[in-house]
PDB file of N, CA, C and O in Angstrom:
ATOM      1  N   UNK A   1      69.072 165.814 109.109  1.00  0.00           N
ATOM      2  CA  UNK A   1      69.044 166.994 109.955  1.00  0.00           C
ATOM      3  C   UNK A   1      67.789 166.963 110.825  1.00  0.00           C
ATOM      4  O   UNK A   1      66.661 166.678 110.422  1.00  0.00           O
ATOM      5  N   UNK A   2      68.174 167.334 112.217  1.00  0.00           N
ATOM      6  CA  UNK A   2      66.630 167.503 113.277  1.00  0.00           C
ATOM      7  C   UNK A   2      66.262 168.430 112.809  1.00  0.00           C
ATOM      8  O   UNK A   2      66.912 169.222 112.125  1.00  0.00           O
ATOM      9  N   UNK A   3      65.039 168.483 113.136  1.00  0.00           N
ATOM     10  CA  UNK A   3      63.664 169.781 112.810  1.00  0.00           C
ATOM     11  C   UNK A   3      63.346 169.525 114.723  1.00  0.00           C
ATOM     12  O   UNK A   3      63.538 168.521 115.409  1.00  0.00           O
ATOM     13  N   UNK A   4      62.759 171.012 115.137  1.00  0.00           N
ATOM     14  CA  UNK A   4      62.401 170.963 116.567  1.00  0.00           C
ATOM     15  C   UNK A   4      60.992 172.186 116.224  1.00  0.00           C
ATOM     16  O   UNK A   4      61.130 173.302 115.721  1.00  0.00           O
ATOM     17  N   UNK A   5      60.076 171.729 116.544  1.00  0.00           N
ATOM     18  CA  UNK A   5      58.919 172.854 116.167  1.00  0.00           C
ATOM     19  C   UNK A   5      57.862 172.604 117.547  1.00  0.00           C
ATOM     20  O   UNK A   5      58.298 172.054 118.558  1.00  0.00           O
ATOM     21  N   UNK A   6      56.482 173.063 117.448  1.00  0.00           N
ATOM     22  CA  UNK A   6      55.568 173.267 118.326  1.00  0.00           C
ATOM     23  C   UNK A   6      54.176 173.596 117.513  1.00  0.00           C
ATOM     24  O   UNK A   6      54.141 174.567 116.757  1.00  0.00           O
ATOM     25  N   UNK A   7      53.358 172.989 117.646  1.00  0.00           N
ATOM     26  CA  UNK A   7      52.399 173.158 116.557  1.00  0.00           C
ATOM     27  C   UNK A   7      50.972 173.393 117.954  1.00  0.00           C
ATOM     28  O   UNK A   7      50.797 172.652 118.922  1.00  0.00           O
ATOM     29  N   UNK A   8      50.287 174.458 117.640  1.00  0.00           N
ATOM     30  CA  UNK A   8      49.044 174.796 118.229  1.00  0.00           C
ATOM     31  C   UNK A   8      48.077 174.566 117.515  1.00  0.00           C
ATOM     32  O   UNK A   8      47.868 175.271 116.528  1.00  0.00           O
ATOM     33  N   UNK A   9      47.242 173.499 117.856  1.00  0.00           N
ATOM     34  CA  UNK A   9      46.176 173.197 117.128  1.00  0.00           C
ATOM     35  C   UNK A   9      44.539 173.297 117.591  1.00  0.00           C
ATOM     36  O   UNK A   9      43.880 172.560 118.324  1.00  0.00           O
ATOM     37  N   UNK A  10      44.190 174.466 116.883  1.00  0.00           N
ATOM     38  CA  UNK A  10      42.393 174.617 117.369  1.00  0.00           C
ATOM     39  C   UNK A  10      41.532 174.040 116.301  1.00  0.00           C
ATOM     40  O   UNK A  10      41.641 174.037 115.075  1.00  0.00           O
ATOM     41  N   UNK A  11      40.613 173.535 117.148  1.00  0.00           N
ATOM     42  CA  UNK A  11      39.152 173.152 116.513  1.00  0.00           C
ATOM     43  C   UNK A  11      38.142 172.390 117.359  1.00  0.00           C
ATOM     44  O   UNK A  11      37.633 172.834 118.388  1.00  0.00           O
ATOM     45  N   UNK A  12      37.973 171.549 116.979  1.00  0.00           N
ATOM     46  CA  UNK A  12      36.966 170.412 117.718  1.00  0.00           C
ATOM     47  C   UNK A  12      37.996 169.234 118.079  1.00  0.00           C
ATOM     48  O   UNK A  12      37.846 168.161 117.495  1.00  0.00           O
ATOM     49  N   UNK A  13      39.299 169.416 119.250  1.00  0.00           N
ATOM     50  CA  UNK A  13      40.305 168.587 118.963  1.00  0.00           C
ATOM     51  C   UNK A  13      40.528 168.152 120.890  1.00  0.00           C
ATOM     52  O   UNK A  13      41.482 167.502 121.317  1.00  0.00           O
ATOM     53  N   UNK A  14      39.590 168.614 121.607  1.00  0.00           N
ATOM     54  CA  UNK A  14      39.569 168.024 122.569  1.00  0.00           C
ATOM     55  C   UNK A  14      38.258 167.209 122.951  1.00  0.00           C
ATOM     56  O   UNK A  14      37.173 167.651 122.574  1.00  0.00           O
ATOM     57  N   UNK A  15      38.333 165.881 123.782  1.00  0.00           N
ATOM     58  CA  UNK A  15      37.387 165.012 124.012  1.00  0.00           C
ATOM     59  C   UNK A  15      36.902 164.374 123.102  1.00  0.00           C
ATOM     60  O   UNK A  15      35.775 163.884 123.031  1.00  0.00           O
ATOM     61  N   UNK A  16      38.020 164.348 122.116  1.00  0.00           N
ATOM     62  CA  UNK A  16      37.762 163.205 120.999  1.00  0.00           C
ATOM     63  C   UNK A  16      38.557 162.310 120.685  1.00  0.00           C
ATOM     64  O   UNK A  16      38.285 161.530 119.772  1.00  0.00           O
ATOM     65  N   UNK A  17      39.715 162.238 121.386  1.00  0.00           N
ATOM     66  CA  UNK A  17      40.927 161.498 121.540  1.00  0.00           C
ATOM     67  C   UNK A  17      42.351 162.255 120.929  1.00  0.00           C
ATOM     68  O   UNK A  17      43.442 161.736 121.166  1.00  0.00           O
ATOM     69  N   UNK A  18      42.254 163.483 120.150  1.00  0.00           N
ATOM     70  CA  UNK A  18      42.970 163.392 119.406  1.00  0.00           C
ATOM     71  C   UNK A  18      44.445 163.621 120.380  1.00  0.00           C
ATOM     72  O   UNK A  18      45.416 164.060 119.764  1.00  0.00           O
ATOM     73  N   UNK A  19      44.574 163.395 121.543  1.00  0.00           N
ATOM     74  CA  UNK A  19      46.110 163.184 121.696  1.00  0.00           C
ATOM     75  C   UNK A  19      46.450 161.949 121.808  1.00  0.00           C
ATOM     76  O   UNK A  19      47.660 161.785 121.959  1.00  0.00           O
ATOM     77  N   UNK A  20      45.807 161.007 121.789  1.00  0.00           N
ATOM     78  CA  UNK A  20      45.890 159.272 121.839  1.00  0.00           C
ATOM     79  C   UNK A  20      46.487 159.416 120.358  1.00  0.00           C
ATOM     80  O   UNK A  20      47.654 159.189 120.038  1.00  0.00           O
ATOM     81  N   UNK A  21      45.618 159.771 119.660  1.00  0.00           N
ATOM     82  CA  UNK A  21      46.121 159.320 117.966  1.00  0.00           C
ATOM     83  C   UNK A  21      47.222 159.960 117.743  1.00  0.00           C
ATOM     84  O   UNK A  21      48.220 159.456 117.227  1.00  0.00           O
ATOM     85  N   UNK A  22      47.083 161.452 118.227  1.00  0.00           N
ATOM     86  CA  UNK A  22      48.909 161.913 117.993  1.00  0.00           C
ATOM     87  C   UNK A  22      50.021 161.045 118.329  1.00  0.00           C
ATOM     88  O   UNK A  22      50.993 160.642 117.690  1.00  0.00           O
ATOM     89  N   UNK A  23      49.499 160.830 119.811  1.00  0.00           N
ATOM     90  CA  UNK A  23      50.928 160.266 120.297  1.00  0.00           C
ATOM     91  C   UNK A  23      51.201 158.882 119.484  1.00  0.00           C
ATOM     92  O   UNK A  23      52.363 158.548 119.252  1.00  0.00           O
ATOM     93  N   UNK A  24      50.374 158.281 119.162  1.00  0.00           N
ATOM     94  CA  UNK A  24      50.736 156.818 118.260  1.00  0.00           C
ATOM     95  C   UNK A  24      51.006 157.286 116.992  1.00  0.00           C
ATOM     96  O   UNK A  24      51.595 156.445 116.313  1.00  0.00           O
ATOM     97  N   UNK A  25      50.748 158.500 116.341  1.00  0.00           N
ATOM     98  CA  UNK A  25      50.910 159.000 114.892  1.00  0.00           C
ATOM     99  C   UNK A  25      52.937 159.415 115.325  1.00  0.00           C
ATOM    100  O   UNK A  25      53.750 159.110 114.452  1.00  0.00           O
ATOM    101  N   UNK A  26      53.298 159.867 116.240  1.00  0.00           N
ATOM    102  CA  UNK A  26      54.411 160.015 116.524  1.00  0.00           C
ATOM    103  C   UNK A  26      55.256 159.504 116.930  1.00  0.00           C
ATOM    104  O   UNK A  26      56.289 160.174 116.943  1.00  0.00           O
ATOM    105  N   UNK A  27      55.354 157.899 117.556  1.00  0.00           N
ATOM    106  CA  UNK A  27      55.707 157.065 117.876  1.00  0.00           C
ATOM    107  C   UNK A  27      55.948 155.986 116.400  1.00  0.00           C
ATOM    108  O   UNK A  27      56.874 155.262 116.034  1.00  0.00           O
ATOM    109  N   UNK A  28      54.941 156.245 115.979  1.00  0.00           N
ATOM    110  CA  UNK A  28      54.929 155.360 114.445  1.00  0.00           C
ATOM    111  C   UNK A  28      56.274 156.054 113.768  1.00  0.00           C
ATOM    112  O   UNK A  28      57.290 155.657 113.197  1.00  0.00           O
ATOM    113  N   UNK A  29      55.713 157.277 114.151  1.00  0.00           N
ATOM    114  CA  UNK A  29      57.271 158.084 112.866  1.00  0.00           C
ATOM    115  C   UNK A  29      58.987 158.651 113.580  1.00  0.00           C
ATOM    116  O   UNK A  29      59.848 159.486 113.304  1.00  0.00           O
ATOM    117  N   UNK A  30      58.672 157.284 114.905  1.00  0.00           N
ATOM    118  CA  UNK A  30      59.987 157.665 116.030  1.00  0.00           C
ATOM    119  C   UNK A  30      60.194 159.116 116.363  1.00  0.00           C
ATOM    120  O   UNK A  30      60.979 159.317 117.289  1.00  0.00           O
ATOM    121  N   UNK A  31      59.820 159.837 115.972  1.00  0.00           N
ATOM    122  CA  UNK A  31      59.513 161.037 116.798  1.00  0.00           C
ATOM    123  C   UNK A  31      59.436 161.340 118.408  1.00  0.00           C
ATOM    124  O   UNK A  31      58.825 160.472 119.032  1.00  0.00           O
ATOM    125  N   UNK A  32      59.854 162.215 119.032  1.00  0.00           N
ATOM    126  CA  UNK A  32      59.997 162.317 120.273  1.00  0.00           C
ATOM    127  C   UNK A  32      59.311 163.338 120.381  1.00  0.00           C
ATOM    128  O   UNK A  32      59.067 164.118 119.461  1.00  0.00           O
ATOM    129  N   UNK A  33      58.858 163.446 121.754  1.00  0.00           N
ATOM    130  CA  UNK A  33      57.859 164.738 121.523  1.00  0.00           C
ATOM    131  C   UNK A  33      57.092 164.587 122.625  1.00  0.00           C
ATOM    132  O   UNK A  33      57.485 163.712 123.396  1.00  0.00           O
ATOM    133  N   UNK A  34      55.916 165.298 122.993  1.00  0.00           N
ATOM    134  CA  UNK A  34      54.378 165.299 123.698  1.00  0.00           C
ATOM    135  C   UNK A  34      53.576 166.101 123.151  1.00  0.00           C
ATOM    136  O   UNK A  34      53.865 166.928 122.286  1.00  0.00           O
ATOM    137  N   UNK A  35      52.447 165.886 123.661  1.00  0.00           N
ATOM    138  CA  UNK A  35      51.007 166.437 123.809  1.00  0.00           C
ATOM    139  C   UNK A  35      50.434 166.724 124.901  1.00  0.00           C
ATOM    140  O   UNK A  35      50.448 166.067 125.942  1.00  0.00           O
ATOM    141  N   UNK A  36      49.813 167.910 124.645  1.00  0.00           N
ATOM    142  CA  UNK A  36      48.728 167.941 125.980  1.00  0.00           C
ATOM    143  C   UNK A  36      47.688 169.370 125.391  1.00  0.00           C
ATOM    144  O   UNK A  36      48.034 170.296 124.659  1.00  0.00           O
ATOM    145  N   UNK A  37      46.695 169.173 125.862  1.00  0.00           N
ATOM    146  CA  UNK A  37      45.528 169.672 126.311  1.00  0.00           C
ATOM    147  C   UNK A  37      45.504 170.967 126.806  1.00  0.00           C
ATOM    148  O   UNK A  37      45.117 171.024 127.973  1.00  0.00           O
ATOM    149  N   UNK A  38      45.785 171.991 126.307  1.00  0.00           N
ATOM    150  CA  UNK A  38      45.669 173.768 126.448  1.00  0.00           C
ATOM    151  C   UNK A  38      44.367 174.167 127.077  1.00  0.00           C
ATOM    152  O   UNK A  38      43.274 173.817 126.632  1.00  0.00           O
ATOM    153  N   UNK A  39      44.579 175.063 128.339  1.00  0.00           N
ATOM    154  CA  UNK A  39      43.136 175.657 128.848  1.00  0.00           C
ATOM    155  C   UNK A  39      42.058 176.006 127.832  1.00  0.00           C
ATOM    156  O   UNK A  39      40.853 175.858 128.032  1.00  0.00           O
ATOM    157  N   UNK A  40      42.641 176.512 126.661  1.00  0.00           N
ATOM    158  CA  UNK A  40      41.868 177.686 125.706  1.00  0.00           C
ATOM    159  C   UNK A  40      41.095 176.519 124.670  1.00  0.00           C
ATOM    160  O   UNK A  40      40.599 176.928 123.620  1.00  0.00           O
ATOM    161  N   UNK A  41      41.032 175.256 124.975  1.00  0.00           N
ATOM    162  CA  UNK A  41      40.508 174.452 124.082  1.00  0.00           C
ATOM    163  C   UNK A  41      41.445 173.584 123.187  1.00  0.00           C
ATOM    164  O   UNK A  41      41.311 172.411 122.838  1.00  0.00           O
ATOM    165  N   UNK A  42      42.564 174.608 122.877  1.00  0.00           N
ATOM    166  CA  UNK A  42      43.755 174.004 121.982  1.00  0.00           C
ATOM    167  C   UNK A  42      44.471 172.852 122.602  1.00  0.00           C
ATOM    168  O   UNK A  42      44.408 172.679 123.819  1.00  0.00           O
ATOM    169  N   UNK A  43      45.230 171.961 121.729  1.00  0.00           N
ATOM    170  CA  UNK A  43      46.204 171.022 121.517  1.00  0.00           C
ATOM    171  C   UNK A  43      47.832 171.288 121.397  1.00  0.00           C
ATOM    172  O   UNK A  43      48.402 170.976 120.351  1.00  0.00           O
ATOM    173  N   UNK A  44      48.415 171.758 122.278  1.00  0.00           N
ATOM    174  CA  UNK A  44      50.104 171.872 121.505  1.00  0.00           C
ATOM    175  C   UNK A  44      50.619 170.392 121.786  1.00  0.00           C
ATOM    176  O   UNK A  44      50.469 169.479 122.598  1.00  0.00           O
ATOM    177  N   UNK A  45      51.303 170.701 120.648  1.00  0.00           N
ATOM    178  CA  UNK A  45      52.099 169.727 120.158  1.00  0.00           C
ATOM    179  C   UNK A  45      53.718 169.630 120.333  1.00  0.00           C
ATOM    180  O   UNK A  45      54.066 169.190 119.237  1.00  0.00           O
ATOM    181  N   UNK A  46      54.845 169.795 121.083  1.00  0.00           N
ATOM    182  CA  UNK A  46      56.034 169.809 120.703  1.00  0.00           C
ATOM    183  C   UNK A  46      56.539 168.239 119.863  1.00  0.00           C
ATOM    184  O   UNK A  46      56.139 167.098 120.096  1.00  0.00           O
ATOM    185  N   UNK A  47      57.303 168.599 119.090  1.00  0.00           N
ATOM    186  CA  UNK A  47      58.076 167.416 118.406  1.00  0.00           C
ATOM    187  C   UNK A  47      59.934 167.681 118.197  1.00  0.00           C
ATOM    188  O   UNK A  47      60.413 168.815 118.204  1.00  0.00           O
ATOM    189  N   UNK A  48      60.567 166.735 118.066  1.00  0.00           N
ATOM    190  CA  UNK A  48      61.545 166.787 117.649  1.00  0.00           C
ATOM    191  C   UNK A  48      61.903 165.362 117.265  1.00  0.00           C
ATOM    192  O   UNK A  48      61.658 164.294 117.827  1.00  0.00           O
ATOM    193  N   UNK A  49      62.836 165.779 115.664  1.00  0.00           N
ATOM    194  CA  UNK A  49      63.177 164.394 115.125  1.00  0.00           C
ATOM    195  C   UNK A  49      63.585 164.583 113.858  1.00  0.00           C
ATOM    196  O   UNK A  49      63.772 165.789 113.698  1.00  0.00           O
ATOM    197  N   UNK A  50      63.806 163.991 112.912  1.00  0.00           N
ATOM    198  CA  UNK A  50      64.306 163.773 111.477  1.00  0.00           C
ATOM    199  C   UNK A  50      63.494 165.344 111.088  1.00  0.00           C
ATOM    200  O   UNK A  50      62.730 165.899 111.878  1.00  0.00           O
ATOM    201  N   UNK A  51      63.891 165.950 109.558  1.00  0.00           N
ATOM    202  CA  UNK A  51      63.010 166.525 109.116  1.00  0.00           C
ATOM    203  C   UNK A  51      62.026 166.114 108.151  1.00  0.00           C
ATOM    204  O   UNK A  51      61.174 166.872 107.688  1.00  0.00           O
ATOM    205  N   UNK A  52      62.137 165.107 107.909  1.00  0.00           N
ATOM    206  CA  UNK A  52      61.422 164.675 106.811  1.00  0.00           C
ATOM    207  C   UNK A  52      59.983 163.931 107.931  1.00  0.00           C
ATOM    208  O   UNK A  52      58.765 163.970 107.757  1.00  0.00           O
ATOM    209  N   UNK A  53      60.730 163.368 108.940  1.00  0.00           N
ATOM    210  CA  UNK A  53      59.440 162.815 109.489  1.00  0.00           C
ATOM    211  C   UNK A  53      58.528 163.585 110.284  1.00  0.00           C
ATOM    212  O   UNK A  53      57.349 163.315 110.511  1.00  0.00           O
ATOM    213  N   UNK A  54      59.453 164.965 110.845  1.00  0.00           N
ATOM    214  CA  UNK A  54      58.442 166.131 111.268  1.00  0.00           C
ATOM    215  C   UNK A  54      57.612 166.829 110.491  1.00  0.00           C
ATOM    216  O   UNK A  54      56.820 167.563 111.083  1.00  0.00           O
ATOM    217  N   UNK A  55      57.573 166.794 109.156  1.00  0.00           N
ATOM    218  CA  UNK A  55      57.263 167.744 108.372  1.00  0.00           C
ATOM    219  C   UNK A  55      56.108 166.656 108.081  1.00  0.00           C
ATOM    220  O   UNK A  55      54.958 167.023 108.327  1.00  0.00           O
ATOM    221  N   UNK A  56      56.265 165.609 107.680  1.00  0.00           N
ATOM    222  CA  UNK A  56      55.358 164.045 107.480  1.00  0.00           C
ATOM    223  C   UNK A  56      53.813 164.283 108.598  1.00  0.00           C
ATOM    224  O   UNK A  56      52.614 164.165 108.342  1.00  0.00           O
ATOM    225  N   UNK A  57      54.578 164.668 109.912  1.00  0.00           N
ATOM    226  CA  UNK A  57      53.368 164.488 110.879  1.00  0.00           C
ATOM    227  C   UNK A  57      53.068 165.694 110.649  1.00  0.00           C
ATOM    228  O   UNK A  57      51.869 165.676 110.368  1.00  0.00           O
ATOM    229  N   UNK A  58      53.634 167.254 110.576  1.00  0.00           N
ATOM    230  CA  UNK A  58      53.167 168.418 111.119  1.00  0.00           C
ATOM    231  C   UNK A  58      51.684 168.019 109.387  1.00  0.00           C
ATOM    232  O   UNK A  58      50.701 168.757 109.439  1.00  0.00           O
ATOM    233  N   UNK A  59      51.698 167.262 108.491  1.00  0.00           N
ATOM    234  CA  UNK A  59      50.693 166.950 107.341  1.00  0.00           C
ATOM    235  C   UNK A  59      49.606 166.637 108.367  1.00  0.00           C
ATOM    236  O   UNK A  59      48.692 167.365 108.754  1.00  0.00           O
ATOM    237  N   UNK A  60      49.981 165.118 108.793  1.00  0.00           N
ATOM    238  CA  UNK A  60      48.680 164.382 109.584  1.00  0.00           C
ATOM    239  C   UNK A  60      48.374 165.562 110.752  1.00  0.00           C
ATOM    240  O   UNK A  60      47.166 165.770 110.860  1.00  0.00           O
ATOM    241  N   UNK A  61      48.975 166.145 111.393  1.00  0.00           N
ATOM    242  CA  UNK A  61      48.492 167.340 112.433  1.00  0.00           C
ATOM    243  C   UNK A  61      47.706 168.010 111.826  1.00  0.00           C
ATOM    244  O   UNK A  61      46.546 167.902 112.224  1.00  0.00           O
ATOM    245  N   UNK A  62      47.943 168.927 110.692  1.00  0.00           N
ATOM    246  CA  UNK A  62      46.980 169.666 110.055  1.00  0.00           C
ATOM    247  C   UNK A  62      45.524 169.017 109.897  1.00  0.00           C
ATOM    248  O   UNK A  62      44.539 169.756 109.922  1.00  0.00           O
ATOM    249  N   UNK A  63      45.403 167.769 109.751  1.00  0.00           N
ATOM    250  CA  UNK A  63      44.206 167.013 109.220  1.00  0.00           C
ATOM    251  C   UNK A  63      43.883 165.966 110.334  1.00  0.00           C
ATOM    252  O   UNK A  63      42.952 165.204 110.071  1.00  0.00           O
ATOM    253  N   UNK A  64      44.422 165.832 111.373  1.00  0.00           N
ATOM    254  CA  UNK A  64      44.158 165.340 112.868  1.00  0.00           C
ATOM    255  C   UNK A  64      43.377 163.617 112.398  1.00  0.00           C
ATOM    256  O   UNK A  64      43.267 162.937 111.377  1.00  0.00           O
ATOM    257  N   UNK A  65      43.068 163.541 113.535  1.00  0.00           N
ATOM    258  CA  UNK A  65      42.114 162.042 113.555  1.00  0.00           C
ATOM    259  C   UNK A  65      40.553 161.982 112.984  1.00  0.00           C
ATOM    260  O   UNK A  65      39.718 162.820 113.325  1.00  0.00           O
ATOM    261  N   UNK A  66      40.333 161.151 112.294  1.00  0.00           N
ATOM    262  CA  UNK A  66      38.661 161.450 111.840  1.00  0.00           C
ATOM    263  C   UNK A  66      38.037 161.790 112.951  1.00  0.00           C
ATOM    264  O   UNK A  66      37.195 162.540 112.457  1.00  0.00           O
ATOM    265  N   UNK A  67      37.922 161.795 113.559  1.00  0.00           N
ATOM    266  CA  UNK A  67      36.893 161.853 115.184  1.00  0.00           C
ATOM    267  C   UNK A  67      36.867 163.772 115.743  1.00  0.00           C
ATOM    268  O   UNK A  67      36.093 164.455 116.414  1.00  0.00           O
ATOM    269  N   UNK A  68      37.960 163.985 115.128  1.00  0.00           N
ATOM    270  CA  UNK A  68      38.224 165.850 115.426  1.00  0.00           C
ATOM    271  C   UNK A  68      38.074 166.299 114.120  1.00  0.00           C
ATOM    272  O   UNK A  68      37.906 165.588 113.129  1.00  0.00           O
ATOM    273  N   UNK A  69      38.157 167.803 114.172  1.00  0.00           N
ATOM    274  CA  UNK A  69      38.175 168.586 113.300  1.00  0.00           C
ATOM    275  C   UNK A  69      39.520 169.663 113.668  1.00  0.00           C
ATOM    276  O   UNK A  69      39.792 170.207 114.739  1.00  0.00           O
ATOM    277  N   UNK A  70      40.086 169.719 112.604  1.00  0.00           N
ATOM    278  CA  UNK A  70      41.336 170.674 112.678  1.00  0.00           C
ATOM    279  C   UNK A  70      41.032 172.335 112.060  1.00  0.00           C
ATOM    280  O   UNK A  70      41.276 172.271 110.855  1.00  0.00           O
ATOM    281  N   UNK A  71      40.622 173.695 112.402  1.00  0.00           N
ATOM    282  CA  UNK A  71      40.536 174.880 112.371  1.00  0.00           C
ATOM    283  C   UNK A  71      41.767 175.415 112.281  1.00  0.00           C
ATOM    284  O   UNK A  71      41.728 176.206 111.339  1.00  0.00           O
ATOM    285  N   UNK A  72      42.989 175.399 112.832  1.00  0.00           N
ATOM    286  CA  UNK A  72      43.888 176.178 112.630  1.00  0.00           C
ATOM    287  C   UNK A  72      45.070 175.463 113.127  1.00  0.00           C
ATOM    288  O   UNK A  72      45.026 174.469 113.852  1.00  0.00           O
ATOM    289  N   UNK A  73      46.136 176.044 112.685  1.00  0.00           N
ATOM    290  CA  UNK A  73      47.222 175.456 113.656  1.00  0.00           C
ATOM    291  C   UNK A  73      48.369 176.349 112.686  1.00  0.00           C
ATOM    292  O   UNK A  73      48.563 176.577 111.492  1.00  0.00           O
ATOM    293  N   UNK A  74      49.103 176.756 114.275  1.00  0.00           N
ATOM    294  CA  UNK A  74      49.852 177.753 114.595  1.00  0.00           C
ATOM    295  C   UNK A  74      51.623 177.108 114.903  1.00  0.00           C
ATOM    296  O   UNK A  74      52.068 177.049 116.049  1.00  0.00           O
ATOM    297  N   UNK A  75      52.252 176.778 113.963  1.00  0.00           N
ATOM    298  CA  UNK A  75      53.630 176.652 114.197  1.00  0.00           C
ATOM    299  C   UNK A  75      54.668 177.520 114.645  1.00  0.00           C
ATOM    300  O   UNK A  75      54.970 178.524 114.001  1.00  0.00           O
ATOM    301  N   UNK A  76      55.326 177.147 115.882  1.00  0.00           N
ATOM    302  CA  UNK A  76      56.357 178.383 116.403  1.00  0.00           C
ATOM    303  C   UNK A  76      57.272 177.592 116.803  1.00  0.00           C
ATOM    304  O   UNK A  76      56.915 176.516 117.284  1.00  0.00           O
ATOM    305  N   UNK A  77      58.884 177.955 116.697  1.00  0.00           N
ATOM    306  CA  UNK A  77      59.862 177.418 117.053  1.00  0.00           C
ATOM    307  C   UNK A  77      60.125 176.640 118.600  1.00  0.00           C
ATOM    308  O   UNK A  77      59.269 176.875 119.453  1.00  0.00           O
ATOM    309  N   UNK A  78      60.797 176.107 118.823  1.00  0.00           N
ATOM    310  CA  UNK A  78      60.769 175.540 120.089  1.00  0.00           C
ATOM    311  C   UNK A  78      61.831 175.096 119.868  1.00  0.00           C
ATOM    312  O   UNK A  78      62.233 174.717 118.768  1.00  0.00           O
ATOM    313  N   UNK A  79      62.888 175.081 121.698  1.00  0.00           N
ATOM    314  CA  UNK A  79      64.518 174.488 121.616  1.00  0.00           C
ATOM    315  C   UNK A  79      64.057 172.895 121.959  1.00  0.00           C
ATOM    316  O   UNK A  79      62.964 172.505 122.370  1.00  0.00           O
ATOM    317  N   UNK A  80      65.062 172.245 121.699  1.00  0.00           N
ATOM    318  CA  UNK A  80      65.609 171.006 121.742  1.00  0.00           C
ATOM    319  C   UNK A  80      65.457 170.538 122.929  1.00  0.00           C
ATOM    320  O   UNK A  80      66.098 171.262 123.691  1.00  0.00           O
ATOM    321  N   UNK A  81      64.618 169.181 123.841  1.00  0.00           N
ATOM    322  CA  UNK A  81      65.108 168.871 125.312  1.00  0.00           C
ATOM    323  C   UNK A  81      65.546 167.541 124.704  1.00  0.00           C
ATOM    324  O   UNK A  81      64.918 166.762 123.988  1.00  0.00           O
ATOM    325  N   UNK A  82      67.037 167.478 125.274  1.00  0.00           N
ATOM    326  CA  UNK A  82      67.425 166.254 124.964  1.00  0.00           C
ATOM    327  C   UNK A  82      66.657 165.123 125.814  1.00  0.00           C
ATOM    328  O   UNK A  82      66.609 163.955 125.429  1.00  0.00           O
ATOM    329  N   UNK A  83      66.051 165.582 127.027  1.00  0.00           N
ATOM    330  CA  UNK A  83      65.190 164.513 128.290  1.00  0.00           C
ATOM    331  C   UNK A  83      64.441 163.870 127.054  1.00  0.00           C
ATOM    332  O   UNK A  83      64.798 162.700 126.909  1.00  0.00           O
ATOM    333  N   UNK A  84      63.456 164.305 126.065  1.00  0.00           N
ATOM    334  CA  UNK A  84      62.755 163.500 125.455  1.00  0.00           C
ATOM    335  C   UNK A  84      63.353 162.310 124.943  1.00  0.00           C
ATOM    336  O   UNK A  84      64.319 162.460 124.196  1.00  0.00           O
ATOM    337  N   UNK A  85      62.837 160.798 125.286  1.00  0.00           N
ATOM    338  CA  UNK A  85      63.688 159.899 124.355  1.00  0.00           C
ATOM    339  C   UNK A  85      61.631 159.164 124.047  1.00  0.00           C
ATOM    340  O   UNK A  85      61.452 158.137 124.702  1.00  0.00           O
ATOM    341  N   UNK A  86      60.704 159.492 123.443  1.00  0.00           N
ATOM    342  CA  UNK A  86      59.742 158.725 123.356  1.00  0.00           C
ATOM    343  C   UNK A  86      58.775 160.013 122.970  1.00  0.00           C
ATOM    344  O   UNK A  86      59.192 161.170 123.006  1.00  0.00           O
ATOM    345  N   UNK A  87      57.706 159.724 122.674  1.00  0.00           N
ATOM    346  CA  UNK A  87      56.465 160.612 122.390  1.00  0.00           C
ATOM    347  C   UNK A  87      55.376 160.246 123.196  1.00  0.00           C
ATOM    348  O   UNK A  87      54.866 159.126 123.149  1.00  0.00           O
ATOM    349  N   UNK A  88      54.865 161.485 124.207  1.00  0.00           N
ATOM    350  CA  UNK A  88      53.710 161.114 125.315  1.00  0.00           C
ATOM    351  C   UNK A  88      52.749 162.275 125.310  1.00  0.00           C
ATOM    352  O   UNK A  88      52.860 163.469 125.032  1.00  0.00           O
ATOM    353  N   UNK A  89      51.555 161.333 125.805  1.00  0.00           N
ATOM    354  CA  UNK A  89      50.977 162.438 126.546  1.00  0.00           C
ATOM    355  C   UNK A  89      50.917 163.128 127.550  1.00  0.00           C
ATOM    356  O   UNK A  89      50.599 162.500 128.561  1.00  0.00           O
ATOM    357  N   UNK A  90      51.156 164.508 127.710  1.00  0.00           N
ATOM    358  CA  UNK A  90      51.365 165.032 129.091  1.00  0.00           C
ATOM    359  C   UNK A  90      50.236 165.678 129.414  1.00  0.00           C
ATOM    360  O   UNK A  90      49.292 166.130 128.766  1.00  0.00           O
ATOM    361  N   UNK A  91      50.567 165.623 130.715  1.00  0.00           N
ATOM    362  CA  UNK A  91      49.396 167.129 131.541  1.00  0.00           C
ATOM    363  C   UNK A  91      49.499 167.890 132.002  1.00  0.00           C
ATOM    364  O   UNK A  91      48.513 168.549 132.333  1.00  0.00           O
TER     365      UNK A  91
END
């Protein structure tokens, strides 16, 4: 079964790479999806894919790349774009 979610992630999580490591943390787990860089400092995340492998990353999301620090993160539903066939970074 797909899982389709959106994960908002604050802390020390910009200018440290952490959407490089997402997007390869999501690509590793065939996941489709992006990232990008929120005015307010934050990270959203959309994903869609297996549930077992969304639920796998929304783990490593919580606990981000050694190089950041993860403070919070805020899961909210999000629909399905079938356009996604890959996991990127956007802007």
């Amino acid at each position: 079964m797909d899982r389709v979610i959106r994960l908002k992630v604050s802390g020390r999580v910009q200018g440290v790479g952490f959407r490089y490591y997402t997007c390869r943390q999501g690509r590793r787990r065939g996941i489709c999806g992006w990232v990008r860089n929120e005015r307010d400092g934050s990270v959203m995340v959309h994903m869609q894919g297996p549930s077992e492998d969304v639920d796998d990353f929304c783990v490593w999301l919580r606990k981000g790349p050694p190089s950041a620090r993860v403070d919070r993160v805020i899961e909210m539903p999000a629909a399905f774009d079938e356009s996604l066939i890959d996991f990127d970074v956007t802007y």
